[in-house]
SERO-4910 file (N, C-alpha, C, O; in steps of 0.05 Angstrom, whole numbers):
BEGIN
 pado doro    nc1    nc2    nc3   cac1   cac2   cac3    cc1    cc2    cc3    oc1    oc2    oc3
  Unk    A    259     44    -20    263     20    -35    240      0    -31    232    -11    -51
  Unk    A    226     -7     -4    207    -11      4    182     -5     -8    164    -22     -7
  Unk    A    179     16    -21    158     27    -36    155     20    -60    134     18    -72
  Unk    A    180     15    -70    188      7   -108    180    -14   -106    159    -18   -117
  Unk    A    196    -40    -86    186    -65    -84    164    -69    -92    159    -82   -112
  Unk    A    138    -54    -70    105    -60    -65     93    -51    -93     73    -64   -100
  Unk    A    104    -27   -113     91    -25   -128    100    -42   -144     80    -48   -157
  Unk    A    123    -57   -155    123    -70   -177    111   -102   -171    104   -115   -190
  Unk    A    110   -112   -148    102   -135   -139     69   -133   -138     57   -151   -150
  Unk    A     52   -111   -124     33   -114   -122      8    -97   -150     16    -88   -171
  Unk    A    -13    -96   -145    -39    -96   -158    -34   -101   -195    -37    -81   -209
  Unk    A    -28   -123   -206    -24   -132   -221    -54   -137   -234    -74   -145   -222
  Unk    A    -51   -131   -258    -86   -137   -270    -76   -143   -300    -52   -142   -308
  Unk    A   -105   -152   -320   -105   -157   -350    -85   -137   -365    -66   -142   -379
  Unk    A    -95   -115   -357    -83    -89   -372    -51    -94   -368    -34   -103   -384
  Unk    A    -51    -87   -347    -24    -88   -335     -6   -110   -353     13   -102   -367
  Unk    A    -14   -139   -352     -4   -158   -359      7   -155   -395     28   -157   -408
  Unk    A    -20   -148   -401    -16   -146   -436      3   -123   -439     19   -123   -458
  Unk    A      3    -97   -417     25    -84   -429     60    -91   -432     80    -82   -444
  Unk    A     54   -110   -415     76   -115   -412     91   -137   -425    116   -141   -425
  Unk    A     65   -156   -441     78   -167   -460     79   -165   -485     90   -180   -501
  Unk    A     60   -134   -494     65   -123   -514     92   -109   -511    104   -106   -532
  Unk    A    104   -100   -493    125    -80   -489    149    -98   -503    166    -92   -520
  Unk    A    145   -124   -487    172   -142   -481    176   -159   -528    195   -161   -544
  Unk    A    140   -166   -527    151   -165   -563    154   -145   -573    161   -152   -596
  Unk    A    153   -114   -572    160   -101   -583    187    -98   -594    194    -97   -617
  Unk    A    205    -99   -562    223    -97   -556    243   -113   -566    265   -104   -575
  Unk    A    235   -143   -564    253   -156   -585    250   -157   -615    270   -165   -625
  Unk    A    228   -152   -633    229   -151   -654    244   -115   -665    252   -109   -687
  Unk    A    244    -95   -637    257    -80   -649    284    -77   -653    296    -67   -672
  Unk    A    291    -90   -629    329   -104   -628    333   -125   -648    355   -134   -643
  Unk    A    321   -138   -670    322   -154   -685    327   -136   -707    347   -136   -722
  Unk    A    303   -118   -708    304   -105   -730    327    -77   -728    325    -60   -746
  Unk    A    347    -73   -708    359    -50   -699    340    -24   -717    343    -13   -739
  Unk    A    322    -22   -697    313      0   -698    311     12   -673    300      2   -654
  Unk    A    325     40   -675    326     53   -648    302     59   -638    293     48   -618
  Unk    A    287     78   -651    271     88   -648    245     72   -630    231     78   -611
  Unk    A    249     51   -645    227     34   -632    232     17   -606    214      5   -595
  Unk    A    263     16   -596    267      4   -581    257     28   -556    251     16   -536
  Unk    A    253     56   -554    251     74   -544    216     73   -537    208     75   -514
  Unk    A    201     72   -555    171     73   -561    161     33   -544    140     31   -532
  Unk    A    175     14   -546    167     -1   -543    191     -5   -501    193    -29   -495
  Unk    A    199      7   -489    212      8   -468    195     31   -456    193     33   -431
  Unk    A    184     49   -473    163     63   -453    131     41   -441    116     45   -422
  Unk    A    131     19   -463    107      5   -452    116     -5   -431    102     -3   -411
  Unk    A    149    -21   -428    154    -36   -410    158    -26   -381    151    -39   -361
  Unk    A    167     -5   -380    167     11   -361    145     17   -349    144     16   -324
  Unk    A    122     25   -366     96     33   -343     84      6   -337     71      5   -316
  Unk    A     88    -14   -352     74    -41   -340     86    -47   -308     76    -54   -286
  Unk    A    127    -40   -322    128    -51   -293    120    -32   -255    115    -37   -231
  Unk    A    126    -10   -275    123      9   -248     91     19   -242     82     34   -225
  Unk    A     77      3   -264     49      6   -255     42     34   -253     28     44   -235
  Unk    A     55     49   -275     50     82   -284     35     82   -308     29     64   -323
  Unk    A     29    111   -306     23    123   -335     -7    121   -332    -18    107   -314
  Unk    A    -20    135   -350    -44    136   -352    -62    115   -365    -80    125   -378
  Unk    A    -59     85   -364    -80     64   -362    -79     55   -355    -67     33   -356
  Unk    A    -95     66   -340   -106     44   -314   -132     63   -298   -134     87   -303
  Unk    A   -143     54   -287   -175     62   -279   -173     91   -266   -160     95   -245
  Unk    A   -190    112   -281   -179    136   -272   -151    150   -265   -142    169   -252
  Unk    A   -143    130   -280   -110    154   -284   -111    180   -299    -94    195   -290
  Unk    A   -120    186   -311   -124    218   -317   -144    224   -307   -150    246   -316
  Unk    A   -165    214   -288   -193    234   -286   -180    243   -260   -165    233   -243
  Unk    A   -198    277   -267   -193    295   -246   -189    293   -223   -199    271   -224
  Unk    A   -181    297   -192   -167    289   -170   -206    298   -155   -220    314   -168
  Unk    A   -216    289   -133   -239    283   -125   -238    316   -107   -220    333   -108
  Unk    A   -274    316    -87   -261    340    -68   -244    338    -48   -242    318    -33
  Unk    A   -230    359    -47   -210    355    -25   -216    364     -3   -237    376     -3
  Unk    A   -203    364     19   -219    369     47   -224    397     43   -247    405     43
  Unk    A   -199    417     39   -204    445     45   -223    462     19   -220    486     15
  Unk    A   -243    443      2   -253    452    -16   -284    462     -3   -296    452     16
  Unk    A   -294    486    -19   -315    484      0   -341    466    -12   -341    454    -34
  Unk    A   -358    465      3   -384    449    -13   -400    460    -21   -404    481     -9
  Unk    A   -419    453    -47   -425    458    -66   -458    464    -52   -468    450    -35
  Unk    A   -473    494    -67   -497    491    -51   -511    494    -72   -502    492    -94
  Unk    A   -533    497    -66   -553    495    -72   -564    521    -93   -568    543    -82
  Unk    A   -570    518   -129   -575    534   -137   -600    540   -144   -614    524   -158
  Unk    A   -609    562   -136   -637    560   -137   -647    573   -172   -634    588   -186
  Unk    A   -670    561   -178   -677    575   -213   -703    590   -210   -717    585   -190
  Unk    A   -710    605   -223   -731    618   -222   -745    616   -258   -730    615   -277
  Unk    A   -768    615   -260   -777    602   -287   -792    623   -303   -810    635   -291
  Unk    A   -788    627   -321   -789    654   -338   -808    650   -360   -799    636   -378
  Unk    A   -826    657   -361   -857    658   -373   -859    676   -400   -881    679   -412
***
């Protein structure tokens, strides 16, 4: 529970902010307009704003770095062809 807390309280940024108040007008103009559909599409913004998920945000999809048990990368040698 400790953990939920820190992430929805802490590293709060621009992004973060706008998603979350695009989420929140979505959300009421889609309950205005009873449209389900969109209440679904506009509660997925609100959700990753608050839980600080999903993929935007700085390297959220780029590939995971080396890992310890990876080996390291050597040295390829070229030879030049005349």
């Amino acid at each position: 529970m400790n953990m939920l807390k820190q992430r929805i309280f802490t590293n709060w940024n621009l992004m973060r902010v706008v998603r979350l108040g695009l989420g929140l007008w979505l959300l009421v103009m889609s309950v205005q307009a009873k449209d389900v559909a969109m209440v679904f599409f506009s509660a997925f913004f609100v959700i990753t704003a608050i839980g600080g998920i999903g993929c935007c945000r700085v390297n959220g999809c780029a590939a995971p770095g080396n890992n310890k048990g990876a080996q390291p990368l050597t040295e390829i040698e070229y030879e030049e062809i005349k």
